[in-house]
C-alpha positions as CSV (number, residue, x, y, z in Angstrom):
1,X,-23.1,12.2,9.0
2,X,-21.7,9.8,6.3
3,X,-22.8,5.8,5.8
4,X,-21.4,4.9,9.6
5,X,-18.7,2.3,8.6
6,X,-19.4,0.3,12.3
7,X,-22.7,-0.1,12.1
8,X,-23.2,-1.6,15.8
9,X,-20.7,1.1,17.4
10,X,-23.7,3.6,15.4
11,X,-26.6,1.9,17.2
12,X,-25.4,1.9,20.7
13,X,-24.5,5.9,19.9
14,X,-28.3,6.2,18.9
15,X,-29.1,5.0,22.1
16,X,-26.5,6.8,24.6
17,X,-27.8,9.8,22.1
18,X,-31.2,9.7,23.5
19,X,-30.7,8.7,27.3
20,X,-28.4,11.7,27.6
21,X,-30.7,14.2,25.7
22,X,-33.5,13.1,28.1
23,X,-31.3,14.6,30.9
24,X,-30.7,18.2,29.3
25,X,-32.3,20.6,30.4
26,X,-34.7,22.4,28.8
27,X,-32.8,25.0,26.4
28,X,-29.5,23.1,26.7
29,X,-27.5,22.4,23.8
30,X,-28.8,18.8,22.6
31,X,-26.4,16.1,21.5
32,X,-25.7,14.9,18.2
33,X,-25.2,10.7,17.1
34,X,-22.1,11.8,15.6
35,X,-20.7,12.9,18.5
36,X,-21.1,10.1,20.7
37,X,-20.3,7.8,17.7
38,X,-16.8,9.3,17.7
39,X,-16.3,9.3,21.3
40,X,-16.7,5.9,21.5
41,X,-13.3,3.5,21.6
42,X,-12.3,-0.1,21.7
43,X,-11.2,-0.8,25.1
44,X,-7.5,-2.2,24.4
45,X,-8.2,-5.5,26.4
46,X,-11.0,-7.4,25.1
47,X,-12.0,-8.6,28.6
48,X,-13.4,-4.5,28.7
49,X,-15.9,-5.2,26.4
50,X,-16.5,-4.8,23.2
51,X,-16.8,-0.5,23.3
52,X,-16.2,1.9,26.1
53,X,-17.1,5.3,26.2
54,X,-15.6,8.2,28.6
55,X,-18.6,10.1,29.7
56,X,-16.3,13.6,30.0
57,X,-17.6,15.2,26.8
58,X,-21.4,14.6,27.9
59,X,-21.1,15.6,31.7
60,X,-21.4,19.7,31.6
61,X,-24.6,20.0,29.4
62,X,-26.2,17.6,32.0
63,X,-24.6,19.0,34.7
64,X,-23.5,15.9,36.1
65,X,-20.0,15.0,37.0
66,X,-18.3,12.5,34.2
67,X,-19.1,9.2,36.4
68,X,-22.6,10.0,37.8
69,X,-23.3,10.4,33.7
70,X,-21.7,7.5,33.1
71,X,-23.6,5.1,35.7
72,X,-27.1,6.8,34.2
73,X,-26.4,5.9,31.1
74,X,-25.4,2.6,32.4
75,X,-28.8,2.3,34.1
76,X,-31.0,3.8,30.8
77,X,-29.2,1.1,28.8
78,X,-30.3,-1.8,31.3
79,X,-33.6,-0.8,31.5
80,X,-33.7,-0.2,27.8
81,X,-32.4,-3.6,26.8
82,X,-32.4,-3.2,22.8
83,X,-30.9,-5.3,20.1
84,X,-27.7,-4.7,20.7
85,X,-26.5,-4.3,23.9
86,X,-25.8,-7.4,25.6
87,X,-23.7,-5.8,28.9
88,X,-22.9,-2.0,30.6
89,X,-21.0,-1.5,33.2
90,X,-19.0,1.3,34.8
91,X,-15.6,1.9,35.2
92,X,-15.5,5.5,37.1
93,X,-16.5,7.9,34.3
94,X,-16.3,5.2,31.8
95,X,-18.9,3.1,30.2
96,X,-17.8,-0.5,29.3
97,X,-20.5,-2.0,26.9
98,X,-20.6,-5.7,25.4
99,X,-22.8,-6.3,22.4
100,X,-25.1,-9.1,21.8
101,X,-23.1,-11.6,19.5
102,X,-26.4,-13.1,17.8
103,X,-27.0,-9.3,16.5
104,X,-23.4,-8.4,15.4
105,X,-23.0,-11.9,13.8
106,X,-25.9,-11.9,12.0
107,X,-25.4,-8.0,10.7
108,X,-21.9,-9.0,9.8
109,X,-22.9,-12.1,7.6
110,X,-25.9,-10.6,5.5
111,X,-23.9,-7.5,4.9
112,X,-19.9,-9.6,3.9
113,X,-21.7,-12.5,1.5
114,X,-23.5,-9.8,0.0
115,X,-21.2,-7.5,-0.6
116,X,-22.4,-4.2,0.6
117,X,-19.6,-4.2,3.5
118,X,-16.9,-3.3,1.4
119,X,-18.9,-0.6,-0.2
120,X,-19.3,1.3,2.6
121,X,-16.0,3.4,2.7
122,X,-16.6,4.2,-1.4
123,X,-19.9,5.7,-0.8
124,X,-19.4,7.6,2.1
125,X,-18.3,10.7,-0.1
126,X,-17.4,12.3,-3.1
127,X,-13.3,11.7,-3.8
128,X,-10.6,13.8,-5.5
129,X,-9.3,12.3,-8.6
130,X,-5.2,10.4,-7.4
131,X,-2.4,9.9,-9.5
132,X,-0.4,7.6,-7.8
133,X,3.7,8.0,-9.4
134,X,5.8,4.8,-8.7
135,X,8.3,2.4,-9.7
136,X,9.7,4.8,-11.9
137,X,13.1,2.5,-12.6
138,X,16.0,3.9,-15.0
139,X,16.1,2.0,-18.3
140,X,19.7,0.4,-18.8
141,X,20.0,-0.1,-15.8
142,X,19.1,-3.7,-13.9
143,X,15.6,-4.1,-12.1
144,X,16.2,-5.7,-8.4
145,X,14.9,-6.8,-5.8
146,X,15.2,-2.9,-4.3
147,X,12.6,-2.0,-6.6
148,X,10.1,-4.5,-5.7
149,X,9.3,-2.4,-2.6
150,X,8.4,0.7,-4.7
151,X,5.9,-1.4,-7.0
152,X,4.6,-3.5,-3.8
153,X,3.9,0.0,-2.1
154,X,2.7,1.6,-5.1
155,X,0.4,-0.5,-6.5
156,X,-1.1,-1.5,-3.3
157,X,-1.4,2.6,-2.7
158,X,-3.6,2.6,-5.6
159,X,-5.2,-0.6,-5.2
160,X,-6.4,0.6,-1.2
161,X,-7.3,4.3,-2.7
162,X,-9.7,2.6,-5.0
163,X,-11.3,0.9,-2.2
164,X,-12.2,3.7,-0.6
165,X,-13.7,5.3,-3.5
166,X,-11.2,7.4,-5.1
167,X,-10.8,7.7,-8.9
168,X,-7.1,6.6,-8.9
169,X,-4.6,7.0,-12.0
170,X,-1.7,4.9,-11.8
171,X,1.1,6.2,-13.1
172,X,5.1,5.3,-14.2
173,X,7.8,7.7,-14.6
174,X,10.8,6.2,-16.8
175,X,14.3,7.4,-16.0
176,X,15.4,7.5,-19.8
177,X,18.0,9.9,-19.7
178,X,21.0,10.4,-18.2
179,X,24.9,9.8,-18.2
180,X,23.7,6.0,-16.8
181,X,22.8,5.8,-20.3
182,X,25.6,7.4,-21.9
183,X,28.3,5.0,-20.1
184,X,25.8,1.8,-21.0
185,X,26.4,2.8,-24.6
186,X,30.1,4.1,-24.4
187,X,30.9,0.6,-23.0
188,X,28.8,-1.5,-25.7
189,X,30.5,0.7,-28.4
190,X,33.6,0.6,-27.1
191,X,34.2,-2.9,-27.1
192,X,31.7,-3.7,-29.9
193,X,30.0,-6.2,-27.7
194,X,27.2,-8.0,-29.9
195,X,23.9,-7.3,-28.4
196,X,22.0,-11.0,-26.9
197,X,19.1,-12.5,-28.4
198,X,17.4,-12.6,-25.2
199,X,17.2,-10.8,-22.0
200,X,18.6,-7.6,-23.8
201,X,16.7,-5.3,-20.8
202,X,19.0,-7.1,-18.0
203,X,22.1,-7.3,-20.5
204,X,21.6,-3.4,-20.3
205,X,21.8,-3.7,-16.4
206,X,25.5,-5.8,-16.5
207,X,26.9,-3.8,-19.3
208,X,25.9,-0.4,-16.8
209,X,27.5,-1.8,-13.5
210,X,30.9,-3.1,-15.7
211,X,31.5,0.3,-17.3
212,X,31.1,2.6,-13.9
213,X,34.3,-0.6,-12.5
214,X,35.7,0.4,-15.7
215,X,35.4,4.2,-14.9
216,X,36.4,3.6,-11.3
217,X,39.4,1.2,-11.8
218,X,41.0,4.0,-14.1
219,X,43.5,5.8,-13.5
220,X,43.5,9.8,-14.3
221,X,44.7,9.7,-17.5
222,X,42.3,6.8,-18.7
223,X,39.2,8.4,-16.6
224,X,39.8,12.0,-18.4
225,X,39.7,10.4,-21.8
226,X,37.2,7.7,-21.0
227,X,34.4,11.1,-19.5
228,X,35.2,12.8,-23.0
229,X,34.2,9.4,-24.6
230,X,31.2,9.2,-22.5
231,X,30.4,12.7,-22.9
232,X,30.4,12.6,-26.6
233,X,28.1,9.6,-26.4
234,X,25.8,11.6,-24.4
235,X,25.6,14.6,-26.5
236,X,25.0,12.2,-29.7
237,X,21.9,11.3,-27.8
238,X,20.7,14.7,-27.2
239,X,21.2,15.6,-30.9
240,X,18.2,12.9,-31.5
241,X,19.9,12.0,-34.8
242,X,22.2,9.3,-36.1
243,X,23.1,5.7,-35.1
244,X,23.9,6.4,-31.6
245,X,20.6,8.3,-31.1
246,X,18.8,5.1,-32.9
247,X,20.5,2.7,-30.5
248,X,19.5,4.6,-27.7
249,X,16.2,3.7,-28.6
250,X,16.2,0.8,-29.4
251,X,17.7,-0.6,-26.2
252,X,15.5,1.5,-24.5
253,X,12.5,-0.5,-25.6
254,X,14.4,-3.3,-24.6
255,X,14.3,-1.9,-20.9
256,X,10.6,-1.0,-21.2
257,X,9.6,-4.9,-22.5
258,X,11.6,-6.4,-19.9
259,X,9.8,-3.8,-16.8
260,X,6.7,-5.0,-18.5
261,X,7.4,-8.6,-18.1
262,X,8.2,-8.1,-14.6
263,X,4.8,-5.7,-13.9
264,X,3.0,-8.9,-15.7
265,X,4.5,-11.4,-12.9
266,X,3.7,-9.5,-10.0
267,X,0.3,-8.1,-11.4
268,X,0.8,-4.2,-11.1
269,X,-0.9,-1.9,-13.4
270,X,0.0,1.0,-15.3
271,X,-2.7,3.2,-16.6
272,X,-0.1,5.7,-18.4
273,X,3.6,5.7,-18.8
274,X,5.6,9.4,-18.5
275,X,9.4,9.3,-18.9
276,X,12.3,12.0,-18.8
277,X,12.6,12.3,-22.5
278,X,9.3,13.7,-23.2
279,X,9.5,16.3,-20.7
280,X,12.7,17.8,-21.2
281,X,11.6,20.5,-23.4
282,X,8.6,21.3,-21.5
283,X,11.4,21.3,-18.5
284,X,13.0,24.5,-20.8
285,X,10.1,26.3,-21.0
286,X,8.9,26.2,-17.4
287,X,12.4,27.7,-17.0
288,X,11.6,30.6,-19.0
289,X,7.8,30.7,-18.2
290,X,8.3,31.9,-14.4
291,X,11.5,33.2,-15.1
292,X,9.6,35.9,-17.0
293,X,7.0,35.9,-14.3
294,X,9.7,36.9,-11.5
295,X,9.3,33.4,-9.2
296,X,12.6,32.2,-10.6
297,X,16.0,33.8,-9.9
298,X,19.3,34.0,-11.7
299,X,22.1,33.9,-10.0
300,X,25.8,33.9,-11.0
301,X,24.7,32.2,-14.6
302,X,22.3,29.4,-12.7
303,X,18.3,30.2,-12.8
304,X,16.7,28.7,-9.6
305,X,13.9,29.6,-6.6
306,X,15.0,30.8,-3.7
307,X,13.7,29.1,-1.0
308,X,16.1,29.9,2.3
309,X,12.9,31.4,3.8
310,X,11.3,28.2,3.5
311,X,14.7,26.6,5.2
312,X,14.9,24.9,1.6
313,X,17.7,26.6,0.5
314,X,18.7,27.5,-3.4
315,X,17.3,25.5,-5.8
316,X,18.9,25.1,-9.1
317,X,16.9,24.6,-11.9
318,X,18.8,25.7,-15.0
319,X,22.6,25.0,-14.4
320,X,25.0,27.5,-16.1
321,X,25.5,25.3,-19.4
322,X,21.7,25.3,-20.0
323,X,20.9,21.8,-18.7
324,X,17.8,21.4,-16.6
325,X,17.7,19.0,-13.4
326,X,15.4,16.3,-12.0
327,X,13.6,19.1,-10.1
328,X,12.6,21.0,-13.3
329,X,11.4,18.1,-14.8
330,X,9.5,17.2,-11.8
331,X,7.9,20.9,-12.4
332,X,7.0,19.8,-15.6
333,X,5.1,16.6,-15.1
334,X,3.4,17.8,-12.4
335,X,2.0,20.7,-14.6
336,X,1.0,18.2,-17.5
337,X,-0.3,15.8,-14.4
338,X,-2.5,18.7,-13.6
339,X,-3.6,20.1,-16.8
340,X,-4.0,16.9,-19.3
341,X,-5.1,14.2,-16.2
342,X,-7.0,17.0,-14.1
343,X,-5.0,15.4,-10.9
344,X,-6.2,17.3,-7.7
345,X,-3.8,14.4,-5.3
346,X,-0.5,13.5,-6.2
347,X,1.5,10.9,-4.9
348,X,5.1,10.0,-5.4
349,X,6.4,7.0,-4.0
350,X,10.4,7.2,-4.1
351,X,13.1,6.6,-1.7
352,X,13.9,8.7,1.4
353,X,17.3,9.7,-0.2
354,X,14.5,12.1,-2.2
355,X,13.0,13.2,0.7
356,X,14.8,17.2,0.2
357,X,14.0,17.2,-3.3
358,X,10.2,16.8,-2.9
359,X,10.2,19.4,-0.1
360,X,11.5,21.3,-2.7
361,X,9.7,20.6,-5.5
362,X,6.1,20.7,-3.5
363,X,7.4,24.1,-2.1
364,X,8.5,25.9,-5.8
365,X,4.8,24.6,-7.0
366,X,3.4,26.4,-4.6
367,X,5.8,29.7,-5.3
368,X,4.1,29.0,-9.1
369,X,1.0,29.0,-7.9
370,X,-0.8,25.5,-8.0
371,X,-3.3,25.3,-5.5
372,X,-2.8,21.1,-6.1
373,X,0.7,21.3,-4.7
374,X,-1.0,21.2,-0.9
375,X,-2.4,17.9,-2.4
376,X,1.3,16.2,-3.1
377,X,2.5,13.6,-0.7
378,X,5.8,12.1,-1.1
379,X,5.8,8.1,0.2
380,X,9.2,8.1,1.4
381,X,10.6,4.4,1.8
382,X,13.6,2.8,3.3
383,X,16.3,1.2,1.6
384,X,15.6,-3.1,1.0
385,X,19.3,-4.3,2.2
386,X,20.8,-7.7,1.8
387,X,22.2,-9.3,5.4
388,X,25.6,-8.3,4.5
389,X,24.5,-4.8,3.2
390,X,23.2,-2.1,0.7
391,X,22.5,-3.2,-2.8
392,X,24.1,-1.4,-5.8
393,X,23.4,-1.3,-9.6
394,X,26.6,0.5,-10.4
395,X,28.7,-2.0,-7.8
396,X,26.6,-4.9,-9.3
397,X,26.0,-6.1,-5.7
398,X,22.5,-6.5,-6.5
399,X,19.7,-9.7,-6.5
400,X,18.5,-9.2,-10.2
401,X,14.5,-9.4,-10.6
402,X,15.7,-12.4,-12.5
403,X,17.2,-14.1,-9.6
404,X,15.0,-13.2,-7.3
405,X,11.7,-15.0,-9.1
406,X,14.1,-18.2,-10.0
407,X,15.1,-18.4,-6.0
408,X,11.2,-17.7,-5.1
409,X,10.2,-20.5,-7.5
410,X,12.4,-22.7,-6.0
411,X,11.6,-22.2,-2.4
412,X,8.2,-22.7,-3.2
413,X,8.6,-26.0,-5.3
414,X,10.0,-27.6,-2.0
415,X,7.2,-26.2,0.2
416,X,4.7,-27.6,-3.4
417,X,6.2,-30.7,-3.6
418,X,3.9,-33.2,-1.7
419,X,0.9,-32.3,-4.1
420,X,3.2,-33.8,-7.4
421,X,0.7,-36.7,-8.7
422,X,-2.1,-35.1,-6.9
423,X,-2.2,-31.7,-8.5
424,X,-2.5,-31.2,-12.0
425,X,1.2,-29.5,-13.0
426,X,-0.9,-26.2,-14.3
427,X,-2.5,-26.2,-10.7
428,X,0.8,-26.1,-8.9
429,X,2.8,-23.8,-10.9
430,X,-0.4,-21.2,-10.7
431,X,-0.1,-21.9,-6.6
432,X,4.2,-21.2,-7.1
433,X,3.1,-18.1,-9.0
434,X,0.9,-17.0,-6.1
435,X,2.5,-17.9,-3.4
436,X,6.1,-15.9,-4.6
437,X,3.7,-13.0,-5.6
438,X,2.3,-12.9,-2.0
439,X,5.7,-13.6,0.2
440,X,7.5,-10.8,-2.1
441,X,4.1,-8.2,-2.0
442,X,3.6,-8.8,2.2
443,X,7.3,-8.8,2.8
444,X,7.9,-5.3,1.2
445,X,4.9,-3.4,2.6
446,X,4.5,-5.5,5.7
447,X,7.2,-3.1,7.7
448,X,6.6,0.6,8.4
449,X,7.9,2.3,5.2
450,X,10.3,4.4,6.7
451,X,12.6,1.5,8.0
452,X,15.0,-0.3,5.9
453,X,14.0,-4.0,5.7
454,X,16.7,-6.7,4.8
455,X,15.4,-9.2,2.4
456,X,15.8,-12.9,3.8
457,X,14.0,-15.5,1.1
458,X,13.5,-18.0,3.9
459,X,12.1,-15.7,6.2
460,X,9.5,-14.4,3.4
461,X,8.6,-17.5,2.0
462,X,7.7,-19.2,5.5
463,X,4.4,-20.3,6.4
464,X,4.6,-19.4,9.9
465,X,4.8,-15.7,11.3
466,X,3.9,-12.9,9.9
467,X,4.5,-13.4,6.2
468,X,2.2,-13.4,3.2
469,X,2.3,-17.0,2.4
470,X,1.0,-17.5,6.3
471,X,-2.0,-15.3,5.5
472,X,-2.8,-17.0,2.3
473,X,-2.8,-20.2,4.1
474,X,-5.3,-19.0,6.4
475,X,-7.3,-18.1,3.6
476,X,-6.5,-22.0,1.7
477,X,-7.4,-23.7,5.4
478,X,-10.5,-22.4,5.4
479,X,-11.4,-23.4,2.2
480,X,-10.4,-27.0,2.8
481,X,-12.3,-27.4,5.9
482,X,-15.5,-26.2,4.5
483,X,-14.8,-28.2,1.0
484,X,-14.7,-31.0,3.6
485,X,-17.5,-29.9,5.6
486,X,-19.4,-30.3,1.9
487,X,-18.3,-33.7,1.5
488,X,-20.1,-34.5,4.7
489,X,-23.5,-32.6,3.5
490,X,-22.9,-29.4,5.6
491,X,-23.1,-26.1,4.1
492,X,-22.4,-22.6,6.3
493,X,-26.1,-21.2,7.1
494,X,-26.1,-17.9,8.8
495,X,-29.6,-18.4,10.3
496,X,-27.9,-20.3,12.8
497,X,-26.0,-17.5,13.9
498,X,-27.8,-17.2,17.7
499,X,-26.0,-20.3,18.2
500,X,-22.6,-18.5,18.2
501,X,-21.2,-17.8,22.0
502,X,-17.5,-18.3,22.8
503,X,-15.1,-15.9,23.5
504,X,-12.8,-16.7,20.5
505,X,-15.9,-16.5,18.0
506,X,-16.4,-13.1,19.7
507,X,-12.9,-11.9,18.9
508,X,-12.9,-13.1,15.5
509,X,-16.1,-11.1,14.7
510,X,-14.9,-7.6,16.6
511,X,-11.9,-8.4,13.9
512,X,-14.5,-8.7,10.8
513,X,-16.4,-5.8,12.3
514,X,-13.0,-3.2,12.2
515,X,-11.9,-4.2,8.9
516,X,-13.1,-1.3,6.9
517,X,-12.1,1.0,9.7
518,X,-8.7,-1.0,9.5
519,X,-8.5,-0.2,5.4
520,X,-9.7,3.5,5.8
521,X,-7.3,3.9,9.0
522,X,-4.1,3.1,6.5
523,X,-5.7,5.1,3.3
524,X,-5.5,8.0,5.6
525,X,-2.1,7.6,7.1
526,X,-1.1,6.1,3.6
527,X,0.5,3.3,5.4
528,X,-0.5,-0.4,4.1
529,X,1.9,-2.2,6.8
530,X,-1.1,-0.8,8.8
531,X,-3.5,-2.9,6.9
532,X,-1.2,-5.8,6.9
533,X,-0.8,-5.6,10.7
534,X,-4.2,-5.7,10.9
535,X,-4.7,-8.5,8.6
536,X,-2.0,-10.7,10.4
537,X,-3.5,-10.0,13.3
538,X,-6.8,-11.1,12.2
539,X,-5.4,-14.4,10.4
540,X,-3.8,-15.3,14.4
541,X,-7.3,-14.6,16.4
542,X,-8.5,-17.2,13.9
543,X,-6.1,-19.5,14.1
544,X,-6.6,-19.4,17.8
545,X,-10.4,-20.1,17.7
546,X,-10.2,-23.1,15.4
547,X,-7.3,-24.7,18.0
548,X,-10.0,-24.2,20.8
549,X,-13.6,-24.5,18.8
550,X,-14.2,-27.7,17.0
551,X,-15.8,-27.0,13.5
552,X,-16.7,-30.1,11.8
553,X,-17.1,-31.7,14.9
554,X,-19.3,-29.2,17.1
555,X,-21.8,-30.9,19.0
556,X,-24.8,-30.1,16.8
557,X,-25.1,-29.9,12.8
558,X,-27.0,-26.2,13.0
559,X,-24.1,-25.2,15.6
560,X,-21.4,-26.6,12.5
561,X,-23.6,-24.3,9.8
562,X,-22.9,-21.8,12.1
563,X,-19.5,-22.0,12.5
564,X,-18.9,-22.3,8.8
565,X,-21.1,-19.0,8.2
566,X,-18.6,-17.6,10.3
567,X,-15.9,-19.3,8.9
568,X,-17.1,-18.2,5.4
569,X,-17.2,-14.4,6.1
570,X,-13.8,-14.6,7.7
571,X,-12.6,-16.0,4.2
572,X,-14.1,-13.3,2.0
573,X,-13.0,-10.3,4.5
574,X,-9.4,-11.8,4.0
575,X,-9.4,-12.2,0.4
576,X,-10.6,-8.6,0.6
577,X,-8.0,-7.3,2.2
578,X,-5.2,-9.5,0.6
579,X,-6.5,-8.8,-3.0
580,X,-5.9,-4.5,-1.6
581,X,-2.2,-5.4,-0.9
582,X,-1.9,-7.0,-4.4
583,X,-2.1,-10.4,-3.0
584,X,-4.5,-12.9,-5.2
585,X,-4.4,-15.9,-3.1
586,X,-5.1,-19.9,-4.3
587,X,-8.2,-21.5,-3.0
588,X,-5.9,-24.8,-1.7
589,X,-2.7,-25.5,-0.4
């Protein structure tokens, strides 16, 4: 078996591994470590003890019935004392086991303040090489606060994969095509608008959402003339010649700068940029490729797979006047994904409303013949919705990315305010920056993926339930009290760990202890509100000890060193796990 990542749960297996194979008889199938490792289970009230293990598995090759097993083992353990067994018990055929805290503690603090705890997942095996697709925004068109859920998922995705060891490629897929951008134009041409100085990306974004209300408010006559107007603006594109074509590119670049602003503010990275333009050729030739090869169909002018059998229905992929669809182009990256990036996972995080077309698209890879398309996963996400609805950049209903950093800024200089005279003004607006990058990160990914979540600023900026700025508090009050404690001559010394023996400092350190099964749990189930649960959950056992242990103020100074040893390891476990969400968190508040 791999590196164990719970290193106590692995020693009490080595030794409910040997007292059972001491009662097999001779000839019988012996048992393995692994196996009781994975048997074993937190009990889901701590008052169980710390593990438990049903002794059903073990009982027929000793040919004992499930709770005779389970009080021998029970006994064997007793006798056997040990390092790290502290407790047994039965429970009919299960065994309830409570672990020495002096052993776990002083594990847990060698292994976090070095380092080697959060190596453990990496090393355990040898990873396929990720891609990780998101954000993937449409140029001309506004960024909101909608798409900070994609980049919040998306770049924590990558950020958790890495974790565990995977080499991880980060990728963006830019929407630069399309009649979104043909109307953008037609309106700025039509009424010869004069383009801004500044903010040209989200001028792009009004100048969209005013010509579809000019489209809709038409009447037939108007609407007829104003789709030939459009349509001509969209085929002067697609000749990639002339002023219209140069404009198109220009304001595209504008759209690009302005998305890389906003991936500078909230700190996501981009390790290569794909867009629509630069696979629509390759898009044709696919077309023809496995046209040729028999997997694609015509039918009545259209080319397309047919996937009925697969309860997928028709898929178009060459409409009758030769245009190609999202689908084919989809077909195409993933090809170049494969071939130039040699991508064995693939991961697109987009929107349940696409949740057909990448059953679609994974299925017609498969038809072609990519052995990588049982590798693509599809992070499907729920709409973010404002109290009084759904956001839309056409309708221009929306809270610009513009908006939404001013409004976070703002909450945050009332919560900053008190520290004006005592902070330096570079220390506070560093704290602001944080502290909006961490309540817009936690509240996005925070809820299971599939739900729809409505954005409330005060709710996300609050320092109180389970937010991001209420974990990066945590993390700041821990800091304080042992930059205190160091005003007072105290430093955190984990050779005082025996010293550690209430129940709260026993629930913290079962926390510390699961973190990497935590992480690993949600890189499996590619669900980060997993880790985040975990996390808050964590952050709330703490808070509980330190209202019902006295730190500074313990009755001893080697008891205190203790305390802040523990108090130290629960610091760098959380920064840890908020620095996987994206979350870099300031060391005061």
């Amino acid at each position: 078996m791999a590196q164990a990542l719970d290193h106590s749960k692995w020693q009490i297996a080595l030794q409910i591994e040997a007292i059972i194979n001491q009662m097999i008889p001779e000839g019988g199938d012996r048992v393995r470590t692994e196996d009781v490792y994975n048997t074993i289970e937190r009990p889901k009230e701590p008052k169980m003890g710390d593990y438990a293990c049903p002794c059903f598995r073990f009982a027929k090759a000793v040919r004992k019935k499930p709770p005779e097993l389970a009080s021998a083992i029970c006994e064997g353990l007793l006798a056997d004392g040990g390092a790290w067994i502290e407790h047994a018990e039965t429970v009919g055929p299960f065994l309830n086991l409570k672990v020495k805290l002096a052993t776990l503690s002083k594990y847990l603090f060698s292994e976090v303040q070095s380092g080697e705890y959060f190596k453990k997942i990496a090393v355990q095996s040898e990873k396929p090489k990720v891609m990780i697709e998101y954000s993937q925004p449409n140029t001309h068109k506004v960024f909101h606060v909608g798409h900070m859920r994609n980049v919040a998922l998306g770049d924590g995705l990558g950020r958790l994969y890495e974790y565990c060891g995977y080499p991880v490629v980060m990728a963006n897929y830019i929407g630069d095509e399309g009649a979104h951008i043909a109307k953008c134009l037609w309106y700025i041409q039509k009424h010869n608008l004069k383009t801004p100085e500044q903010g040209q990306g989200e001028w792009l974004g009004e100048i969209y959402s005013k010509a579809c209300i000019l489209l809709e408010d038409a009447s037939a006559e108007e609407k007829a003339k104003y789709q030939e107007e459009v349509s001509e603006v969209l085929r002067a594109i697609e000749s990639k010649k002339g002023e219209t074509f140069d404009f198109w590119q220009t304001s595209r670049q504008w759209s690009i700068d302005d998305f890389k602003d906003i991936y500078s503010w909230v700190g996501a990275r981009f390790d290569h940029w794909f867009s629509e333009s630069e696979v629509s050729e390759e898009s044709q030739k696919i077309v023809e490729e496995f046209l040729d090869k028999g997997v694609f169909v015509e039918d009545d002018g259209a080319i397309g797979i047919d996937l009925k059998d697969d309860k997928l229905g028709f898929v178009i992929l060459r409409k009758r006047d030769g245009n190609t669809l999202y689908a084919t182009k989809d077909l195409a990256l993933a090809r170049r994904k494969y071939s130039e990036f040699e991508i064995i996972k693939s991961i697109y995080v987009v929107a349940s409303e696409q949740n057909l077309h990448f059953k679609q698209v994974f299925k017609t890879l498969e038809k072609m013949g990519f052995e990588q398309a049982k590798d693509c996963y599809h992070l499907s996400y729920g709409m973010v919705v404002l109290p009084d609805g759904k956001m839309s950049s056409r309708k221009g209903n929306v809270i610009t990315f513009k908006e939404l950093k001013q409004a976070l800024t703002v909450e945050m200089e009332k919560k900053l305010e008190k520290y004006q005279g005592e902070w330096t003004a570079e220390e506070i607006a560093d704290t602001n920056h944080k502290l909006c990058v961490g309540a817009i990160r936690y509240g996005m990914i925070c809820s299971d993926p599939v739900k729809d979540i409505v954005f409330n600023i005060q709710d996300w900026t609050s320092f109180e339930g389970n937010t991001g700025p209420y974990l990066m508090y945590a993390y700041a009050r821990t800091k304080s009290i042992m930059t205190k404690a160091q005003d007072q001559g105290l430093e955190a010394n984990p050779e005082f760990h025996h010293l550690l023996k209430e129940d709260d400092e026993r629930e913290l350190l079962r926390f510390l202890n699961d973190f990497n099964n935590a992480v690993l749990q949600s890189c499996e189930g590619n669900r980060l509100s997993s880790l985040a649960h975990f996390l808050f959950d964590m952050c709330k056992t703490y808070n509980r000890m330190l209202s019902n242990v006295s730190i500074l103020k313990a009755d001893s100074d080697d008891l205190k060193r203790a305390r802040l040893a523990l108090l130290d390891t629960f610091a760098t476990t959380l920064k840890t796990g908020l620095e996987i969400l994206g979350i870099n968190t300031p060391e005061r508040m």
